[in-house]
C-alpha positions as CSV (number, residue, x, y, z in Angstrom):
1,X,99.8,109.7,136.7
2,X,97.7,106.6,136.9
3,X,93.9,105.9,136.6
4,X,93.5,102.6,138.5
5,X,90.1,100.7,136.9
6,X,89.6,97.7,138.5
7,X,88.6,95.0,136.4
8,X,85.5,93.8,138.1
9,X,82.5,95.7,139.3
10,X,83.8,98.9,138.0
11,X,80.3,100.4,139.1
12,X,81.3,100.0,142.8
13,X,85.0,101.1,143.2
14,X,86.3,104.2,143.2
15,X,88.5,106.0,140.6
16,X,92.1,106.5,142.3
17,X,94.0,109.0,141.0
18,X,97.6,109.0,142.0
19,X,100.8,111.5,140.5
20,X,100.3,114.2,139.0
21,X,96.8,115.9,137.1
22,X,97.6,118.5,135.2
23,X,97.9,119.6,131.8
24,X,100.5,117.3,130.7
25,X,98.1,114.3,131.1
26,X,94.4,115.5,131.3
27,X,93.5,114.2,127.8
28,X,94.8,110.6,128.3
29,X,92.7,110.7,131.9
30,X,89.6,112.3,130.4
31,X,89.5,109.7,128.5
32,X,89.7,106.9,131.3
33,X,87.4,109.1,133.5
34,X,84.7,109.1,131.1
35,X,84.7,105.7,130.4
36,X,84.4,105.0,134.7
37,X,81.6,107.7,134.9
38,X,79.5,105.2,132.3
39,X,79.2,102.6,134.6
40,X,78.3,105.1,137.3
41,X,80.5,104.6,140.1
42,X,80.3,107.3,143.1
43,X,83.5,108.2,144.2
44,X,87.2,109.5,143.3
45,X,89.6,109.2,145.4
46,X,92.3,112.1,144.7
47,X,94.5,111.2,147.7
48,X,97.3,110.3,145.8
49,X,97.2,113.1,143.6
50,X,100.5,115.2,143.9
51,X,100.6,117.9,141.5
52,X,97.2,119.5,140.3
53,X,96.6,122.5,138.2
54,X,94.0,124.5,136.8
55,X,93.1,121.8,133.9
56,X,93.1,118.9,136.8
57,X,90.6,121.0,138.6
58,X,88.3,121.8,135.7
59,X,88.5,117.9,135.2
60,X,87.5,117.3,138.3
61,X,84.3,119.7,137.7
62,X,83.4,118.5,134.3
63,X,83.5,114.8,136.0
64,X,81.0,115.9,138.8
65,X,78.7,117.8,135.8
66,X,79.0,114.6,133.6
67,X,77.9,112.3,136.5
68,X,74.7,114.9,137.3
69,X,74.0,114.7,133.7
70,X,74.1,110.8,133.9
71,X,71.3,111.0,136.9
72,X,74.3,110.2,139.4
73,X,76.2,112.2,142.2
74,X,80.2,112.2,142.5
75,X,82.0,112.3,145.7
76,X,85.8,113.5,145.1
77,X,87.1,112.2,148.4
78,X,90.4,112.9,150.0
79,X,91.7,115.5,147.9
80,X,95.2,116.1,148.4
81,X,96.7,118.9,149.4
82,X,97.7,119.5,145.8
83,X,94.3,119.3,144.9
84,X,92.7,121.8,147.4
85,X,96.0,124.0,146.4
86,X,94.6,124.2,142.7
87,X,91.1,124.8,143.4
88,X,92.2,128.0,146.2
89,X,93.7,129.1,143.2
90,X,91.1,128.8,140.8
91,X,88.7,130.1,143.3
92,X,86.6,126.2,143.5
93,X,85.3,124.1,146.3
94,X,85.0,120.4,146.2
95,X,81.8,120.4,148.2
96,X,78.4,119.7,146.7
């Protein structure tokens, strides 16, 4: 799986995430997420996410608490069917 982080104007481009999120790679992508969320961008964009499990959804969560906790909202937009099949499973929403 890939984080892409533009080079320029992170604040103003979403986080793509593409492949799979799952347990396998959640450290290496916590890593690049939290290091996006400090220069408060707004939006994820999970459409190109094609495996997600439980650890990709509680990710996902702990992204949208960091960014509250940072004074800023997160949109996770166009989740991929993966996606909204992990979170039926764990029983979460993507909605605010």
């Amino acid at each position: 799986m890939s984080a892409d982080l533009p080079s320029q104007d992170l604040g103003r481009q979403p986080l793509a995430f593409a492949g799979a999120l799952t347990i396998a790679c959640i450290a290496h992508q916590h890593a690049r997420l939290c290091a996006w969320l400090e220069v408060n961008s707004r939006q994820i964009d999970l459409s190109g996410v094609t495996e997600c499990d439980a650890a990709g959804v509680q990710l996902l969560i702990a992204a949208r608490r960091t960014a509250a906790t940072l004074g800023n909202s997160l949109e996770l937009s166009m989740p991929s069917a993966a996606v909204l099949e992990a979170c039926r499973r764990c029983g979460v929403t993507l909605t605010h």
